[in-house]
C-alpha positions as YAML, in Angstrom:
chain: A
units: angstrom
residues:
- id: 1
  name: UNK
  ca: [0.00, 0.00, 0.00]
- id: 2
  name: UNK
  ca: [2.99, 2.36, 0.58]
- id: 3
  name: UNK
  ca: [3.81, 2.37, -3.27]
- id: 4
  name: UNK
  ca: [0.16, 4.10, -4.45]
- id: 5
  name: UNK
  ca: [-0.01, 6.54, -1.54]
- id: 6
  name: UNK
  ca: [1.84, 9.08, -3.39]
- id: 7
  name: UNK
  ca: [0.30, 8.69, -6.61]
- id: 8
  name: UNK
  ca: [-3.09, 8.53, -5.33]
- id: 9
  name: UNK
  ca: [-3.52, 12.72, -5.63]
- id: 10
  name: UNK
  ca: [-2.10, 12.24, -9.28]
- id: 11
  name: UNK
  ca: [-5.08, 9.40, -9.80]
- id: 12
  name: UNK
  ca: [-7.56, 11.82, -8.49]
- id: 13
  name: UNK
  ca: [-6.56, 14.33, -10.63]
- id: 14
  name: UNK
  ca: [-7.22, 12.05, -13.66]
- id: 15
  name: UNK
  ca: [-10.44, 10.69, -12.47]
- id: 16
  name: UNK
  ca: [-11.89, 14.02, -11.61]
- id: 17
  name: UNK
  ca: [-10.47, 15.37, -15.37]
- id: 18
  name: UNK
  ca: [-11.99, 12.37, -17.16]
- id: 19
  name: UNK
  ca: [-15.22, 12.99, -15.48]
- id: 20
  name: UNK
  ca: [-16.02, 16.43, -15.11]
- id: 21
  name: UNK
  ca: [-15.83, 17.21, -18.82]
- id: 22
  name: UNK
  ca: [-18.70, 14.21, -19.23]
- id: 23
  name: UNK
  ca: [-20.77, 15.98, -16.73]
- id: 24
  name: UNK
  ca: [-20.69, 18.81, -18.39]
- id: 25
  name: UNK
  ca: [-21.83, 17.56, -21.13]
- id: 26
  name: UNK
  ca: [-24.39, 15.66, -20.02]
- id: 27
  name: UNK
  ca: [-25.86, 18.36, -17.79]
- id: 28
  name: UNK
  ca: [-26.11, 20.93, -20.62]
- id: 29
  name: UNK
  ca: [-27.68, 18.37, -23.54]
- id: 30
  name: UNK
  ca: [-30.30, 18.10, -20.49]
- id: 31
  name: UNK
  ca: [-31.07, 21.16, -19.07]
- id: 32
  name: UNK
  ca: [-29.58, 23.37, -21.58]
- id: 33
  name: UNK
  ca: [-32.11, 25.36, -23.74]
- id: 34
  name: UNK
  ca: [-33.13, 24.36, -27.47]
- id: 35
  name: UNK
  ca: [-34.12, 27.06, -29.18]
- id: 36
  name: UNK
  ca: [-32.91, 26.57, -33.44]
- id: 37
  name: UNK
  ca: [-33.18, 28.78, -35.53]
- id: 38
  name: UNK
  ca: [-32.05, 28.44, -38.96]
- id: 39
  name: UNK
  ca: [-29.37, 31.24, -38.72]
- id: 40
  name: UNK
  ca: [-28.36, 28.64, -35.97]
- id: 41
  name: UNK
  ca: [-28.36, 25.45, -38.17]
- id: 42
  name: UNK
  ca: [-26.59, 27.47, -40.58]
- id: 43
  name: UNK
  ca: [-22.76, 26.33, -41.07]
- id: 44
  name: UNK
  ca: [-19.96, 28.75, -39.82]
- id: 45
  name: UNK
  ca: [-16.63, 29.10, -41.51]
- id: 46
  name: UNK
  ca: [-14.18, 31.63, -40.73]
- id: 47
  name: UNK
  ca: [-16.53, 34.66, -39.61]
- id: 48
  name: UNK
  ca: [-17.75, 34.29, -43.86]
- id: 49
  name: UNK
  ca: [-21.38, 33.69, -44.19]
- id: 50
  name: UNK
  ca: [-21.30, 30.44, -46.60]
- id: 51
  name: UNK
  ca: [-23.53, 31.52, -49.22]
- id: 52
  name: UNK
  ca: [-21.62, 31.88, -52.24]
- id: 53
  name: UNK
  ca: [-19.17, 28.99, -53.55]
- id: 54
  name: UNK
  ca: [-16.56, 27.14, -52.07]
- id: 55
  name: UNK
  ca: [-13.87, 28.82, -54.35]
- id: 56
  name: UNK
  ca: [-15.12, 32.31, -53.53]
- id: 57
  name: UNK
  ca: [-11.52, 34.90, -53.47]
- id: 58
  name: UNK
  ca: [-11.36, 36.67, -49.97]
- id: 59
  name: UNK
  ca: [-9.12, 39.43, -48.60]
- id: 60
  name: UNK
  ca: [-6.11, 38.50, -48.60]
- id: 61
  name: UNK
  ca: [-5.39, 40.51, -45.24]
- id: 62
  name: UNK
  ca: [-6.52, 37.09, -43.36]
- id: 63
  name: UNK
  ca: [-3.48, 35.16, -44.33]
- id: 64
  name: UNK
  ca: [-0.81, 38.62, -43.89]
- id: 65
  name: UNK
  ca: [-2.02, 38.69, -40.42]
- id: 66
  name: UNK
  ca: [-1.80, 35.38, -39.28]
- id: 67
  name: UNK
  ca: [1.48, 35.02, -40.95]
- id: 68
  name: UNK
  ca: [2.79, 38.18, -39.07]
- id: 69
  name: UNK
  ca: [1.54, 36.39, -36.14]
- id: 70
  name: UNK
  ca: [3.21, 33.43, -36.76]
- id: 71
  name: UNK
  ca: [6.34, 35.60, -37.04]
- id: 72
  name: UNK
  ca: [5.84, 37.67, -33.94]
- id: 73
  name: UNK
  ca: [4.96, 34.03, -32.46]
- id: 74
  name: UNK
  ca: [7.84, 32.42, -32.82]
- id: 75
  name: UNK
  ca: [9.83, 35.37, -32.14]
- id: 76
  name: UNK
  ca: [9.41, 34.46, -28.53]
- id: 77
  name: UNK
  ca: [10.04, 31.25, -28.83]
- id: 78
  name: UNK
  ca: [13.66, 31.95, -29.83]
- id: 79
  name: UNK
  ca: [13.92, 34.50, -26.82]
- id: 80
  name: UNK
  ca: [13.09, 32.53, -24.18]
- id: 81
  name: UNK
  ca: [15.97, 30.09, -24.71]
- id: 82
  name: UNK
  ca: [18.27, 33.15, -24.38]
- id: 83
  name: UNK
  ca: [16.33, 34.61, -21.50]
- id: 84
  name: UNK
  ca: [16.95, 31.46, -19.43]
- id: 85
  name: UNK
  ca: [20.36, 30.55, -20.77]
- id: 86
  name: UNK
  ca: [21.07, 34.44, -19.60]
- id: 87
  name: UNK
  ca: [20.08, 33.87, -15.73]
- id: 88
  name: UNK
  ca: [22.81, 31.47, -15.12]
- id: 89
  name: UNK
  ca: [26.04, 33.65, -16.87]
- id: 90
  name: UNK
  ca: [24.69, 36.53, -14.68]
- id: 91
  name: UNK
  ca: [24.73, 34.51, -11.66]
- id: 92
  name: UNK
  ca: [28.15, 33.15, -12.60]
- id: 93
  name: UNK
  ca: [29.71, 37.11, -13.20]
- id: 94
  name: UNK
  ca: [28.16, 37.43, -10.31]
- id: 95
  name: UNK
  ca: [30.35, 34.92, -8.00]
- id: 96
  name: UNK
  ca: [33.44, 37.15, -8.29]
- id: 97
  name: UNK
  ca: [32.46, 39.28, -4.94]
- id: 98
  name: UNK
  ca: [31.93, 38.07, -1.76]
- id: 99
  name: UNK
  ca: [30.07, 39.88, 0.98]
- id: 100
  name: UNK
  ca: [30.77, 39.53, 4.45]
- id: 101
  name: UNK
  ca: [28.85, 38.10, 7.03]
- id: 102
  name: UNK
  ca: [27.79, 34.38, 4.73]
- id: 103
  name: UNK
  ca: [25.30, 32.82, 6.23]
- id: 104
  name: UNK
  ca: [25.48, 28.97, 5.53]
- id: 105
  name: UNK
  ca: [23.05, 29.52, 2.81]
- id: 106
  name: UNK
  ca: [24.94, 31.96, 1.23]
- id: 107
  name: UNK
  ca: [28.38, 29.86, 1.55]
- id: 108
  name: UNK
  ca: [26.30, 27.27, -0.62]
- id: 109
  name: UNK
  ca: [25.03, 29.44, -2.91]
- id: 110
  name: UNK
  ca: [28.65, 30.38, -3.41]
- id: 111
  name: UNK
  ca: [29.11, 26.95, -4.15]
- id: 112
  name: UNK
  ca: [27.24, 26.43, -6.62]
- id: 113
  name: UNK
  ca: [28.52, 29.72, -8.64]
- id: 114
  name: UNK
  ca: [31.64, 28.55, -8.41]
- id: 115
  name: UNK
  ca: [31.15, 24.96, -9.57]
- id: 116
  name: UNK
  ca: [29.20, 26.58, -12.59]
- id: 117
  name: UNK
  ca: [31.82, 29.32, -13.48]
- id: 118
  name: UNK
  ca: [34.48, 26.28, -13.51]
- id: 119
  name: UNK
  ca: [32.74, 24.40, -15.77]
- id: 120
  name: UNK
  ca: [32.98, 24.61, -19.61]
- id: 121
  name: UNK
  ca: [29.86, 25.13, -20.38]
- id: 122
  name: UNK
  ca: [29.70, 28.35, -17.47]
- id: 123
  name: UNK
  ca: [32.98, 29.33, -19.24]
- id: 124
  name: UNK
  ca: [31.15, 29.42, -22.16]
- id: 125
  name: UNK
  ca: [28.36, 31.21, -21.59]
- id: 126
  name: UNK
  ca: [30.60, 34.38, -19.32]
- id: 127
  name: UNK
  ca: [32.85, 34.56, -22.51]
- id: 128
  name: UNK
  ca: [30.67, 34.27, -25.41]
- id: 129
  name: UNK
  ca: [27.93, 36.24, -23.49]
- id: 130
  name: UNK
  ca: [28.52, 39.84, -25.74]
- id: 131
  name: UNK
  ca: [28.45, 37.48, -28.76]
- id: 132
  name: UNK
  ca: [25.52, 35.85, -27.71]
- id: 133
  name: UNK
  ca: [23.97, 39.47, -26.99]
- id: 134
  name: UNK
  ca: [24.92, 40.97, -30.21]
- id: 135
  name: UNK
  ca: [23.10, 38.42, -32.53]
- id: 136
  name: UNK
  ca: [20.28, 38.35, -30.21]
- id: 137
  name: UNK
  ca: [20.16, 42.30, -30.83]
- id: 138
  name: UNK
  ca: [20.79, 41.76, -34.58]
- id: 139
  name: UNK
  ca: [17.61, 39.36, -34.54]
- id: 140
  name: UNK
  ca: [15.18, 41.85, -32.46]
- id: 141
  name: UNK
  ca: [16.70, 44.50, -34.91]
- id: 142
  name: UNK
  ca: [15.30, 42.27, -38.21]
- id: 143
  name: UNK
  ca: [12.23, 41.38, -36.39]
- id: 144
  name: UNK
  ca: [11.70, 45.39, -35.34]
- id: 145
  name: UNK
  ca: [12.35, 46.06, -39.11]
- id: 146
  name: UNK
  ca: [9.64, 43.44, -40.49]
- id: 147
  name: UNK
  ca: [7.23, 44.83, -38.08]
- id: 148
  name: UNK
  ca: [7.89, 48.31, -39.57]
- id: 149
  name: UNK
  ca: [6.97, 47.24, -43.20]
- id: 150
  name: UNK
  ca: [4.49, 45.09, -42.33]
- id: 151
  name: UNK
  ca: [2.70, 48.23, -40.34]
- id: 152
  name: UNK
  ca: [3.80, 50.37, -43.42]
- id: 153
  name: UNK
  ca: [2.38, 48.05, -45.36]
- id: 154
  name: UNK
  ca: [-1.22, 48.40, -43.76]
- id: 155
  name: UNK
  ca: [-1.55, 44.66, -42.60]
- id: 156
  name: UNK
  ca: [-2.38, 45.50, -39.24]
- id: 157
  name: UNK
  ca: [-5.20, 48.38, -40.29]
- id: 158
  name: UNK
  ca: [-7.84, 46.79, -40.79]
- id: 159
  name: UNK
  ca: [-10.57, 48.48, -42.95]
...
């Protein structure tokens, strides 16, 4: 029995997310109102009412925005790599004063500074941290400059 204690929250957690959806469910096909209309029954595609045909030409301002999206989307998903990987050199420049008065805490702390500014890979990142800076900068830079034409370009006025 001492092997499912712990994971018994974890099971609970499960159970209650497998059920509750159901429940939902169930309780508003029962007691939920039914009122159709046939703008209701009516399919919906993309905010476009579907009256004309299938090969109908719309604005092409729907795909320029969701591709700057995309853009401005993955933007962040290249920053946040450096963001973290940035934390740990400025801890590591960091180790090279010590104030007086450690506390235990502190002393380990110290510690672990030091064990990551030995390392190769804390090496690393102290030394090649203006490099690492610089193309980040040169990336925002091309990013800012996109954003510029795009806005010049009236993608983000809409109507």
């Amino acid at each position: 029995m001492e092997t499912v204690e712990p994971v018994l929250p974890v099971l609970l957690l499960v159970a209650c997310a497998a059920v509750f959806p159901v429940l939902l469910q169930v309780f508003g096909s029962l007691f939920g109102p039914r009122r159709p209309t046939p703008v209701k029954q009516m399919p919906y595609e993309s905010g476009m009412d579907p009256i004309h045909d299938t090969r109908r030409r719309f604005d092409v301002r729907f795909q320029l925005l969701a591709i700057a999206f995309l853009v401005f989307d993955v933007e962040l998903l290249f920053l946040y790599p450096w963001a973290v990987t940035a934390g740990p050199a400025k801890a590591a420049a960091a180790a090279s004063y010590d104030q007086p008065g450690e506390s235990e805490s502190d002393l380990s702390r110290q510690a672990t500074r030091d064990a990551l500014m030995h390392s190769p890979a804390g090496r690393s990142l102290v030394e090649n941290r203006r490099w690492v800076f610089a193309g980040v900068m040169v990336f925002v830079a091309l990013l800012a400059l996109g954003f510029v034409y795009d806005w010049r370009k009236g993608i983000f006025a809409w109507r």
